[in-house]
N, C-alpha and C positions, 0 to 999 in steps of 0.2 A: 449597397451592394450585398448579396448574398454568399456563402458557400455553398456552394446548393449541394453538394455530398452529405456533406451532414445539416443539413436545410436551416443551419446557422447564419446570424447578421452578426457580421465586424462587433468586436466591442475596442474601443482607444484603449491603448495600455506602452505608455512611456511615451506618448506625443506618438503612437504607429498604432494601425489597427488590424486587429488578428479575429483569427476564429478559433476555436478552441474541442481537440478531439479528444476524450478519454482515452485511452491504449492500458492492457492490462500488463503487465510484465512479460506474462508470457508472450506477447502478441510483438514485443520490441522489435521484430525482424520483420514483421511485416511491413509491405507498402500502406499507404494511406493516399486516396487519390482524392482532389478535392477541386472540386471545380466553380471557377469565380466568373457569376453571372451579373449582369448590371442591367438596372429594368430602364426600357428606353421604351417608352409611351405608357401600353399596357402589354407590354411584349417583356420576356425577361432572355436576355443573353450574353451567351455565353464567351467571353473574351479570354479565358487563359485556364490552365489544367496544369496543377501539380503534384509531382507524385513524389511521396517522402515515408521514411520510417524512422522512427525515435531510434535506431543505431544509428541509420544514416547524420544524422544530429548528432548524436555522441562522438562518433567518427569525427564532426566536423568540429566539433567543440573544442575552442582554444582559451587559456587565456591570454587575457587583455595584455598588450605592450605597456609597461611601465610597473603594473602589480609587484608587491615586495614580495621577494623569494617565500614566505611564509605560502600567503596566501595561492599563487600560484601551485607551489605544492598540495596544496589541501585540494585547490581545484580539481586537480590531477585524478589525485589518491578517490574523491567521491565522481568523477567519471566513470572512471574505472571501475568503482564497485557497482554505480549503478549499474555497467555492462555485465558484468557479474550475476547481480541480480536476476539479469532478465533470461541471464542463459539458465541459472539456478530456479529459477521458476518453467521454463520451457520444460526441463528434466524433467520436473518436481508431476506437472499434469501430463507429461507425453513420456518419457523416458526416466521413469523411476531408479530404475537398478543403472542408470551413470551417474547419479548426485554427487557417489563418492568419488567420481576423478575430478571435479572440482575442487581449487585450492580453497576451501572455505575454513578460515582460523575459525578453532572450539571455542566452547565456551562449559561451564558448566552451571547447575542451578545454584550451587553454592556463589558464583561470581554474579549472577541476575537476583539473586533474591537479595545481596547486599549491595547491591545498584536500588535495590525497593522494590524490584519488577515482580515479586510474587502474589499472587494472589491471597487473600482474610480468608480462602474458604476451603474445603477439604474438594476433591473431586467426589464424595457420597453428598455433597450438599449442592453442588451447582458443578458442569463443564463449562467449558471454553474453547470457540473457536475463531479462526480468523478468516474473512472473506476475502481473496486476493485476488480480484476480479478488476474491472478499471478504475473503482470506487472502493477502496479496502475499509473494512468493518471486523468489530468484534460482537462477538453475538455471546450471549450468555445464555444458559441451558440449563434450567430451575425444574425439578421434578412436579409432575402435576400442574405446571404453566397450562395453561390456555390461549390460542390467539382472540385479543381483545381485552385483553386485562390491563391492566393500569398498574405499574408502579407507583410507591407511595413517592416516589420520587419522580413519578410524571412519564415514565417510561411507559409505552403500550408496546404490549404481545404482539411480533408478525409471525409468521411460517418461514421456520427455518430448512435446514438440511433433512432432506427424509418427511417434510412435511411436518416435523416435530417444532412446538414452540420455544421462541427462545424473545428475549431483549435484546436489540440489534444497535449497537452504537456507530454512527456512518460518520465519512466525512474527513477516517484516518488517514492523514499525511504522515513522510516518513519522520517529522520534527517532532508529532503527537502521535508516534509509538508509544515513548516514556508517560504519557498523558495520565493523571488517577480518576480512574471513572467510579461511581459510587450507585448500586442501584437497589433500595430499599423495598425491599417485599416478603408479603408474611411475617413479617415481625424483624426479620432478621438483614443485616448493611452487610453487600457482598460488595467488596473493596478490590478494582483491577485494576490494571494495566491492557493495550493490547498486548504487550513482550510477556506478560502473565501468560498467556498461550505459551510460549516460549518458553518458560521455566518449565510446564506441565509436558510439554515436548523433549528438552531436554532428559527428563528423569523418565522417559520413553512411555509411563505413564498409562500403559496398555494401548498405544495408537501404534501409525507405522513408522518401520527405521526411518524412512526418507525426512521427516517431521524435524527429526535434531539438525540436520542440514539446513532445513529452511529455518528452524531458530539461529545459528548461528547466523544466517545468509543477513534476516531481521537485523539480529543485533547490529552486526557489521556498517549495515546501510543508518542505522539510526548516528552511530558513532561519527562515522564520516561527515553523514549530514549538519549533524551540531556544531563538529568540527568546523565547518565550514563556515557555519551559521555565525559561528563567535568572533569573524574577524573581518566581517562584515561591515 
């Protein structure tokens, strides 16, 4: 069987088979229509259409009958932030100037840089940003990079923001925020984090206000997530 929305085939995941769509944050409130075809000869057809969005799922999201009071709780509290999240990211690309009516707990770079989350390098030696797109990445931004270059650490040069080169690290979940990336070039070990954007955004770091919000938003969801992680 197919999905043929996203021209996806089932994969088995806990004895049930799914398909699987990327959604960005910001996108959480959208529908998602996905329609399940099954090929009968050489004909493919179409037997059922449904239409969902990643609130609608948080919405529905309960926990389990019997879970110890702990765990339930934790449930809860990273629901909820993911919902959070995704309103805080809507702002963030469509409606900048409402970040701040969002309940989003501070933080400051003094509290992330002794968590570790700061970056080995000055901002005159390398920037940092974050892709928050359906597939979150951090990308690093090395003066006189080239796209096609090779870190001594095996990293190649893409086209970043503005067409400007950078080293792109993909693949970040919200578990491997905390994650230390290391990428060796020209001589010199630029040592991060993705929450290192975070630190640099906090101390506002000549970007825009909205920026300290979405680091906090980061932190927030990272905390929860572990949180959750740990009692698993």
């Amino acid at each position: 069987m197919l999905c043929e929305s996203a021209h996806t085939a089932f994969t088995k995941k806990k004895g049930q088979y799914c398909a699987t769509a990327n959604v960005s944050a910001n996108h959480m409130d959208e529908k998602i229509t996905a329609e399940l075809y099954q090929k009968e000869g050489s004909e493919l057809v179409k037997i059922d259409t449904a239409v969902y969005s990643v609130n609608q799922y948080l919405t529905n999201a309960k926990p389990e009958a019997g879970w110890p009071e702990e765990r339930t709780s934790l449930f809860n509290t990273l629901v909820e932030t993911v919902k959070l999240y995704g309103k805080v990211s809507y702002a963030y690309f469509n409606t900048p100037d409402e970040m701040s009516s969002f309940n989003v707990p501070s933080h400051t770079v003094a509290e992330l840089t002794a968590a570790g989350f700061a970056p080995s390098f000055t901002s005159d030696d390398a920037t940092l940003s974050l892709v928050l797109n359906s597939r979150t990445a951090v990308r690093l931004y090395i003066p006189g990079l080239t796209v096609g270059e090779t870190a001594d650490s095996d990293e190649t040069a893409v086209k970043g923001r503005h067409g400007v080169s950078c080293f792109e690290i993909t693949g970040i979940t919200p578990l491997k925020l905390e994650d230390d990336y290391e990428v060796e070039y020209g001589g010199k070990t630029y040592q991060f984090t993705p929450l290192s954007w975070c630190c640099r955004a906090l101390d506002l770091d000549g970007g825009s206000p909205k920026n300290p919000v979405m680091a906090d938003m980061l932190y927030e969801y990272l905390k929860a997530a572990k949180s959750y992680q740990a009692i698993m």
